[in-house]
C-alpha positions in Angstrom: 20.3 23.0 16.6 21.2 24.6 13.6 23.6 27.4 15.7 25.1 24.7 17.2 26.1 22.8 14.1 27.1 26.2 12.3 29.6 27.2 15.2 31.2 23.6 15.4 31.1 24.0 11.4 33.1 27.0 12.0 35.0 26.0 14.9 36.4 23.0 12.5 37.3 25.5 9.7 34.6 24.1 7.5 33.9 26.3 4.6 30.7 27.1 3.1 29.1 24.9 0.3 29.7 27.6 -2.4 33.4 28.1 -1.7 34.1 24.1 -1.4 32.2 24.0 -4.8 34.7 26.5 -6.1 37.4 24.6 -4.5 37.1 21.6 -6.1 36.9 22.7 -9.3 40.1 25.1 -9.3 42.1 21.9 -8.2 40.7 20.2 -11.2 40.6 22.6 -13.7 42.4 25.3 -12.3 39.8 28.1 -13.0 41.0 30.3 -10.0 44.9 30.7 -11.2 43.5 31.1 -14.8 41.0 33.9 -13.7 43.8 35.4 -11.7 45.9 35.9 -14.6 43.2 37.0 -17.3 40.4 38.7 -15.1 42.4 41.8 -14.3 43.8 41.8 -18.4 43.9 45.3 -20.0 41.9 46.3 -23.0 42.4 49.6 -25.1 39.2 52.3 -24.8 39.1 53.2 -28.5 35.8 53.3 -30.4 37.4 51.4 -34.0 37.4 48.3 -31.2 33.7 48.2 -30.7 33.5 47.0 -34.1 34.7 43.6 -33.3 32.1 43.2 -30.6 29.4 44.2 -33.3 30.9 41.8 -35.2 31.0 39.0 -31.9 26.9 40.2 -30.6 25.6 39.7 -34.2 27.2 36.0 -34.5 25.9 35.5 -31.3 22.6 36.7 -32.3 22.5 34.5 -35.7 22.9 31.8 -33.0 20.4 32.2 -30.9 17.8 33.2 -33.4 19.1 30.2 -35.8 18.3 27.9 -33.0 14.8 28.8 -32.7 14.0 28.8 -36.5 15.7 25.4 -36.7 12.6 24.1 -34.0 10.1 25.0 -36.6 11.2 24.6 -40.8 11.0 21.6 -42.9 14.0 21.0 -44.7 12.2 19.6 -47.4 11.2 19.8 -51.2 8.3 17.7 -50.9 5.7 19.2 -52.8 2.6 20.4 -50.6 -0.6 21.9 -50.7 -0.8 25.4 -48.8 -3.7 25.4 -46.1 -2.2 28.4 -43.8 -3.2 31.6 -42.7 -1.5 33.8 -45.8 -4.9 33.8 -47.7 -3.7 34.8 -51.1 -1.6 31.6 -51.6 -3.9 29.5 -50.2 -4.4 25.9 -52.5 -1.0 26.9 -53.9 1.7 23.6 -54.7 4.9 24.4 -53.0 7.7 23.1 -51.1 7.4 22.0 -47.8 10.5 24.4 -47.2 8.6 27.2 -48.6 5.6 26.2 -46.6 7.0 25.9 -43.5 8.9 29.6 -43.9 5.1 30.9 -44.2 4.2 28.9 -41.0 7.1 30.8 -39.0 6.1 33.9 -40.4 2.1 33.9 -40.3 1.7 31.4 -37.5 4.6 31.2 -35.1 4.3 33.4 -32.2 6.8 36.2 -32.8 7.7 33.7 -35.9 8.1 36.7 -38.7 10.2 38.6 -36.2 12.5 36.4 -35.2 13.3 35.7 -39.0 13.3 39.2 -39.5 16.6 39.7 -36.8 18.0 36.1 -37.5 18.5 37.7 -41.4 19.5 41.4 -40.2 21.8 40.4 -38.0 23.5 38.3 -40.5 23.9 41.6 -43.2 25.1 43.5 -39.7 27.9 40.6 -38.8 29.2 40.6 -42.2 29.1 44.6 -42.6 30.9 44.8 -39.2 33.0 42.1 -40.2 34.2 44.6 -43.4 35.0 47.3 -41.9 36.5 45.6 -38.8 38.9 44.2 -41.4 39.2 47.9 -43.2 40.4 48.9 -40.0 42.5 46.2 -39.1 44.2 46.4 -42.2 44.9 50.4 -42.7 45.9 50.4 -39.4 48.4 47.7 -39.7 47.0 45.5 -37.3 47.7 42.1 -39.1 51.6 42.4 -38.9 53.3 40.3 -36.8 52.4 38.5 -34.6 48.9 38.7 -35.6 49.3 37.3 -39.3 47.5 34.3 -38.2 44.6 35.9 -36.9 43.8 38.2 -39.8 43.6 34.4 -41.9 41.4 33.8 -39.3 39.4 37.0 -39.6 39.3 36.3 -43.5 38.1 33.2 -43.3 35.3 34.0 -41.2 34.3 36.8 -43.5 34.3 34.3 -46.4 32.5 31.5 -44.5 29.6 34.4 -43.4 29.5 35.0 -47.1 28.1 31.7 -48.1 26.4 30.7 -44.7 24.5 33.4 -45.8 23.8 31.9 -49.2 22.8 28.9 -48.0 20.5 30.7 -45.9 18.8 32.9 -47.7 18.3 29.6 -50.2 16.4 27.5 -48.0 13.2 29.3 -48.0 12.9 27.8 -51.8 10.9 31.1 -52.7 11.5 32.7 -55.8 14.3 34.9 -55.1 16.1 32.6 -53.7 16.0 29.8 -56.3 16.6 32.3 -58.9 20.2 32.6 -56.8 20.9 29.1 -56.8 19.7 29.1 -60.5 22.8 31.6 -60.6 25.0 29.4 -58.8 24.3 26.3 -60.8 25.2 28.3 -63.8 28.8 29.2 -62.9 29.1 25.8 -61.6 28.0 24.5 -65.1 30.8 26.3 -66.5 34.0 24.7 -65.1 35.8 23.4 -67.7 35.2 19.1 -67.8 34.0 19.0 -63.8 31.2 21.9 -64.1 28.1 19.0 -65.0 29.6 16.3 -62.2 29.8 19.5 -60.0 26.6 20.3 -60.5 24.7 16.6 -60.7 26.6 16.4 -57.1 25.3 19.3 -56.0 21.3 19.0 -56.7 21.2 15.0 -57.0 20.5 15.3 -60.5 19.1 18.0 -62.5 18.3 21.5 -61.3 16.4 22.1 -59.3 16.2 18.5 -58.1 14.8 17.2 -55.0 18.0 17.3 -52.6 19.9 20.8 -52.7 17.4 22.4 -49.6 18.2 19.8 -47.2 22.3 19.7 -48.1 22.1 23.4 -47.9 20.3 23.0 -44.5 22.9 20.4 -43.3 25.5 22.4 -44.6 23.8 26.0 -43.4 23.1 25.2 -39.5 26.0 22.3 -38.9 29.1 22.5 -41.2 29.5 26.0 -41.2 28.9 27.3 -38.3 30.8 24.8 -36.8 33.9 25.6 -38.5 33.0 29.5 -37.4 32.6 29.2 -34.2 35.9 27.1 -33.9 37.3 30.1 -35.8 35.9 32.7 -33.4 37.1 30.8 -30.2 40.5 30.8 -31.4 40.7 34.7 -33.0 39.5 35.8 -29.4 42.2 33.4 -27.6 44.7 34.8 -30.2 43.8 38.2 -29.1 43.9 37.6 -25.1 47.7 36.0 -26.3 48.8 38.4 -28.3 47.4 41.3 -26.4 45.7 44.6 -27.9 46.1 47.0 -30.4 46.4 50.5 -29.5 47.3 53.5 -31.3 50.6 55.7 -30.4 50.4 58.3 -27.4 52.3 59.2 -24.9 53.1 56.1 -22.1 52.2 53.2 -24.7 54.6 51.2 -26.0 55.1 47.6 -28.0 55.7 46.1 -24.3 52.5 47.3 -22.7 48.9 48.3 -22.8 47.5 51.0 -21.3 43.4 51.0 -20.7 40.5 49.2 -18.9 40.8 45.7 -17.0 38.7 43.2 -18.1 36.6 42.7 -14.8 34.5 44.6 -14.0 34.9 47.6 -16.1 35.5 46.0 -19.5 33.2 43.0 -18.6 30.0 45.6 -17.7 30.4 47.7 -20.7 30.9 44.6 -23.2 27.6 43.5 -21.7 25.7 47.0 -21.9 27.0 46.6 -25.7 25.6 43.5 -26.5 21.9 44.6 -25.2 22.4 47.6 -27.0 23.2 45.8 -30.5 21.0 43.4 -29.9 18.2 46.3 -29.4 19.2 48.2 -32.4 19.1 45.4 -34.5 15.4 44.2 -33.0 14.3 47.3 -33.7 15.5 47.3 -37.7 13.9 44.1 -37.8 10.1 45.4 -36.6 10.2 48.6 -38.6 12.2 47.7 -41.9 10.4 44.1 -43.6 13.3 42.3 -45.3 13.1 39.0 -47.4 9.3 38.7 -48.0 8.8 35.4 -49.3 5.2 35.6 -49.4 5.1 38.8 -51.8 7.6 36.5 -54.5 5.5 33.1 -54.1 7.3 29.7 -54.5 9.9 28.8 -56.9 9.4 27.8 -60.5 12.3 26.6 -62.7 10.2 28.8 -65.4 10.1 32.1 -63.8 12.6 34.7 -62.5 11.6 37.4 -60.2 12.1 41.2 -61.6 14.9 42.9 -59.9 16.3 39.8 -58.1 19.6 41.3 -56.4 21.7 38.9 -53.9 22.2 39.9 -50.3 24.8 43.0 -50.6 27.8 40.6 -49.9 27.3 38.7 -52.7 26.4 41.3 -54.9 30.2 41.9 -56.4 30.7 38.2 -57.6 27.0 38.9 -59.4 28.6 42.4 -60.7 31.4 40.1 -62.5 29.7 38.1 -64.5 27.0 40.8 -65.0 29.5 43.3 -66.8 31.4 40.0 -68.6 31.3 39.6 -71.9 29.5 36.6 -73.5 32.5 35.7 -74.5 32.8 31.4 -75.6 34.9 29.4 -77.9 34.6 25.9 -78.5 37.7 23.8 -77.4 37.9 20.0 -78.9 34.2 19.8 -79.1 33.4 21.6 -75.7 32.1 24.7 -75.4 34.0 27.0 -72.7 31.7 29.8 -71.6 34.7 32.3 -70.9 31.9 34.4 -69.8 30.8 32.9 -66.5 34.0 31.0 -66.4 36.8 34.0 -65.8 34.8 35.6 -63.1 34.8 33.0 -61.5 38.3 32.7 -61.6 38.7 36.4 -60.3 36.3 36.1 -57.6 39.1 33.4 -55.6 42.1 34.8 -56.5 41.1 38.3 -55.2 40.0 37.0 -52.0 43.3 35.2 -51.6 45.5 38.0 -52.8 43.4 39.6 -49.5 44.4 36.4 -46.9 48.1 36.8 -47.9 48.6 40.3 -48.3 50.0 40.8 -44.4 52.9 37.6 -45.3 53.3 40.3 -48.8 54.0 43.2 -47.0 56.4 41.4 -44.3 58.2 40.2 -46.8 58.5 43.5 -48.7 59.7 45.8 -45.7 62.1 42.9 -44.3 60.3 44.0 -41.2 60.4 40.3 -38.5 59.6 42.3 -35.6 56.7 42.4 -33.6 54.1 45.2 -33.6 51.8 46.3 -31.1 51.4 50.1 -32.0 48.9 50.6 -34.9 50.2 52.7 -37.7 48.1 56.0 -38.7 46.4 55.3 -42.2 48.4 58.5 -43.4 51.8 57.1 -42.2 51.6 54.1 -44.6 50.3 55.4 -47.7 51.2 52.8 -50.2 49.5 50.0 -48.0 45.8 52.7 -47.4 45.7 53.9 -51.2 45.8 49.6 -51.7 43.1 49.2 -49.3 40.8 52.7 -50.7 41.2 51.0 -54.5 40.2 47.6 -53.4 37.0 49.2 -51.6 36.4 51.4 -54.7 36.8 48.1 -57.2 34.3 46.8 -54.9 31.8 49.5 -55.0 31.8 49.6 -58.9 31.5 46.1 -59.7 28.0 46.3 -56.7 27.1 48.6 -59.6 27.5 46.0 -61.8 25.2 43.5 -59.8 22.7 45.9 -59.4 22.9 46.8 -63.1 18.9 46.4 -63.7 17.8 48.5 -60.5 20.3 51.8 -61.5 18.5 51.6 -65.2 15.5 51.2 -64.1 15.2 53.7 -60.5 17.3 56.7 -62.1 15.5 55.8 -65.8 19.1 55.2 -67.5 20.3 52.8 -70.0 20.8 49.5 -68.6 24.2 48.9 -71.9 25.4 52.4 -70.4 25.9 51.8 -67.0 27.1 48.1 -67.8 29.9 49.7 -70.6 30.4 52.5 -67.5 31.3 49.7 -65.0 33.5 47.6 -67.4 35.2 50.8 -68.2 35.4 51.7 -64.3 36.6 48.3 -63.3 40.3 49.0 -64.6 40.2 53.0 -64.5 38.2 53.3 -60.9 41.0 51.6 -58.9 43.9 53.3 -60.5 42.6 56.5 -59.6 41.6 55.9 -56.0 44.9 54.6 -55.4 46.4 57.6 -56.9 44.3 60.3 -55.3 44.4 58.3 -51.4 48.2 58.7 -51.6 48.7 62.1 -52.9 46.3 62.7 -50.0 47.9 60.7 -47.7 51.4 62.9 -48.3 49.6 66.2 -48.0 48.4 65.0 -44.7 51.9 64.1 -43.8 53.1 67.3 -44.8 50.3 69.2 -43.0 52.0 66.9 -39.6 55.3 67.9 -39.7 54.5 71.0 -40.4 52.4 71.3 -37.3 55.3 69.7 -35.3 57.9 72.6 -36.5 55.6 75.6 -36.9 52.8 74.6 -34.1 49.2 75.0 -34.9 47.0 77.9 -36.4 46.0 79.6 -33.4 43.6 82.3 -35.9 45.4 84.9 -34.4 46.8 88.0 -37.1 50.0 90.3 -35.7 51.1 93.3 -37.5 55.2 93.2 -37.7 57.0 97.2 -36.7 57.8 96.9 -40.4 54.3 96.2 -41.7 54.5 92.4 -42.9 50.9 90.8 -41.3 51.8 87.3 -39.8 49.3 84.5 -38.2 51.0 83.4 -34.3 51.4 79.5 -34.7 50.9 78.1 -30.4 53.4 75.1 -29.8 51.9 71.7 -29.8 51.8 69.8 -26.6 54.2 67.0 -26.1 51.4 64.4 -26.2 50.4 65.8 -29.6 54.3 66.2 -30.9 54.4 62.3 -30.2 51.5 61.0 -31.2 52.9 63.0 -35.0 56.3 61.5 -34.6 55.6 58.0 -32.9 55.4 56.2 -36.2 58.1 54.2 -38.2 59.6 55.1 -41.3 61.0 52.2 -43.5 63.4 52.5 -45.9 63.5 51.1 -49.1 65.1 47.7 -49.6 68.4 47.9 -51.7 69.7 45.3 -54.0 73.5 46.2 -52.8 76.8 45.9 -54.7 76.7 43.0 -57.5 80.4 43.3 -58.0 82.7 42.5 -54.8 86.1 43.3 -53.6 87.5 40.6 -56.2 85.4 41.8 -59.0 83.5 38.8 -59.0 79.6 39.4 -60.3 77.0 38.6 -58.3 74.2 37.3 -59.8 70.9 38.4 -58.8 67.9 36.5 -58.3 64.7 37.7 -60.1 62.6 37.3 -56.2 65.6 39.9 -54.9 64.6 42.3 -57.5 61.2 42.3 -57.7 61.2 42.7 -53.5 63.3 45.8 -54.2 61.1 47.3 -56.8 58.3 46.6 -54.4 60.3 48.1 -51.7 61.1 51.5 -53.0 57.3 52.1 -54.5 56.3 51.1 -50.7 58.6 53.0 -49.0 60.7 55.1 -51.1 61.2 59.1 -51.5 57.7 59.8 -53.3 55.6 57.4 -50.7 56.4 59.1 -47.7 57.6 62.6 -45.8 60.5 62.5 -43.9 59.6 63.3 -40.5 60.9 66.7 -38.7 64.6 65.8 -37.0 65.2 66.8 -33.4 67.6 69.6 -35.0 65.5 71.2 -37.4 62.7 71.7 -34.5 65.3 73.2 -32.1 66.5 75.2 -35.1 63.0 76.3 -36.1 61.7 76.7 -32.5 64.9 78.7 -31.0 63.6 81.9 -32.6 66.0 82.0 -35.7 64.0 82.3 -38.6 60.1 81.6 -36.7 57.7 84.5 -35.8 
């Protein structure tokens, strides 16, 4: 019976059940012409663009591992009696938050571990997301038209930043409320809004009964939300924009050369994400991180020795560490300058880091679009920028760690703060010196290469007795991968006088972009690169052993 109804199904035409399921929905959503178009989509085989993915797994890890932690803590500041399985806090008053953390750690099956990679993988998706932005940036990634998308990428670097901080709050152990005590301290000293801020915030008084379940509300909803809205649209920016990829023979700003998507792509982004997620399940059994137990609950009346933020946060800490206690009282208020200026630094850095690709635009003049990445050597300016910003960063996580440095390598705790106040100005300045002298000499050391050809090691005695090394000719893939890049030059503020000896008069914006201009792009910021004559001259014998 069943042959029979299977050759009259066929003799109809009558598909099989999985392709009619597929049918109908590509006429409703259109899946198969949209799968057509993307499926086959090329993407660059570079290692820098892995660190996106580690960047994409561990958000997706958070995720997952968030979910099930969610199933199992008390948002709560309801003071309990401990009964669990930890023995040495047994009888102890705590928060239920702080209880139920214990549970998940002592109790839950696989509870402890699970915490364990739900925190790791959060210090990995904000390391990744660093140096995923390092790269973007040196490489010139963000200009046009992916301006948009490195605001994207920033934001979701500064949202990680205090989901993390809201995270690593909840617990309500020690540690952690000796970071909110922190936070409520620099929210105390807004001028006129600090206290409303801060009543707001904790529903009265610190520590209050309130600020664990608004941080949780906050921590697993708001956030996230607005991340994974973020995410969706960086990735569709990507797939519309199309790759990155760095200058070699056959690529150009009009295609990309690489792996399709599917299957190639698709199989090895897969293998990846097993792989990161092992790695990072593996930190989490061998190295213990956050242990709430050994720190006890929170008491208003007690800070924990060596209390250091999550190493994210540790910078904003290093500001106000290395601050003077500077205060002056202002028609009867008193302004703790202090707290207060740091915290006034700690936002405008991180928007002087969200504009800086509309900045540069509007320095070179430069409205084209880009698909080729610079080499960080080839814009030397824009990498010594990004080496002092890194090296400002560094010294003031000195700063926050302040206590730890004196007390592990037995120094003076007033000697490495004067050191970091002292390195905050001078550290940067020097980086940014040094990186561009370097960057030069590695220009130089290029178009050298492309005239002369590389160092083959190889020593000839001349007939007249002169010892010279035999230089081998680069390939052509090599000679334009040295010469692909663009060289601006410098904008000029032109004639002020015209024909009719009329002035012109110059705007202050005109000058300042022209200023900007020739310290960007100017004579002492960058090597001009070897001219088709002088390598025909150099390589036609005259003058060239």
């Amino acid at each position: 019976m069943s042959t029979t109804e299977t050759t009259e199904s066929r003799s109809r035409g009558k598909a099989p059940a999985g392709e009619r399921v597929a049918d109908w929905a590509d006429g409703r959503l259109g899946i198969y012409g949209l799968a057509k178009a993307n499926m086959r989509k090329i993407f660059p085989d570079h290692w820098s663009f892995m660190l996106g993915e580690v960047c994409l797994y561990s958000f997706l890890i958070i995720i997952l591992t968030g979910v099930y932690l969610t199933l199992f803590f008390h948002p709560s500041m309801n003071e309990v009696e401990y009964h669990g399985s930890y023995v040495p806090l047994q009888g102890q008053l705590m928060s239920e938050a702080f209880s139920s953390t214990l549970h998940i750690s002592f109790d839950v099956r696989g509870g402890l571990l699970i915490r364990q990679i739900h925190h790791w993988a959060a210090l990995i998706f904000l390391a990744g997301m660093f140096v995923h932005m390092m790269r973007v940036f040196f490489t010139g990634a963000f200009r046009k038209p992916r301006e948009i998308n490195w605001v994207f990428g920033f934001l979701l670097f500064v949202l990680g930043m205090f989901t993390g901080f809201t995270g690593y709050s909840l617990p309500d152990d020690l540690l952690s409320g000796t970071g909110v005590r922190f936070m409520e301290g620099a929210v105390l000293s807004v001028p006129i809004v600090g206290t409303y801020l801060a009543f707001f915030l904790f529903g009265g008084e610190f520590p209050g009964g309130d600020f664990v379940a608004r941080f949780y509300s906050v921590h697993i909803l708001l956030l996230p939300g607005i991340m994974l809205g973020l995410v969706v649209g960086h990735l569709i920016l990507v797939v519309f924009h199309k790759h990155t990829q760095y200058a070699g023979p056959g690529k150009t700003n009009k295609n990309v050369v690489g792996m399709p998507l599917m299957p190639v792509y698709m199989a090895k982004a897969g293998g990846f994400f097993f792989l990161v997620f092992g790695v990072i399940a593996a930190i989490s059994a061998i190295a213990t991180i956050n242990p709430i137990w050994a720190m006890g609950p929170y008491r208003p009346d007690q800070v924990s020795t060596g209390a250091q933020p999550d190493w994210y946060m540790g910078f904003s800490e290093g500001l106000i560490r290395v601050m003077p206690g500077w205060e002056i009282n202002f028609w009867g208020h008193t302004l703790v300058l202090g707290v207060f200026i740091p915290l006034v630094i700690f936002p405008l850095v991180l928007v002087a880091i969200a504009v800086y690709p509309f900045i540069e635009s509007w320095v070179t003049g430069d409205k084209r679009e880009h698909h080729i990445l610079d080499r960080p050597r080839n814009a030397p300016t824009r990498t010594a920028f990004g080496v002092a910003w890194i090296t400002w960063y560094m010294v003031l996580l000195i700063g926050g760690g302040n206590d730890l440095w004196a007390t592990h390598f037995h120094l003076s705790i007033n000697a490495i703060t004067w050191f970091v106040r002292i390195a905050f100005f001078v550290a940067p300045v020097l980086a940014f010196v040094v990186t561009k002298r370097i960057c030069l000499g590695l220009q130089r050391r290029d178009k050298d290469k492309v005239l002369h050809g590389r160092e083959s090691g190889i020593i000839k005695r001349l007939p007249h007795g002169e010892f010279i090394e035999v230089h081998e000719p680069l390939s052509q893939d090599a000679l334009h991968t040295l010469t692909a890049h663009e060289q601006y030059k410098p904008a000029e503020i032109g004639p002020t006088v015209d024909e009719n000896g009329v002035e012109r008069k110059v705007k202050g914006t005109e000058k300042l972009r022209a200023k900007l201009s020739q310290a960007y792009y100017g004579e002492e910021s960058q090597i001009p690169k070897p001219t088709v004559e002088e390598y025909k001259e150099i390589t036609s014998g005259h003058g060239h052993h």
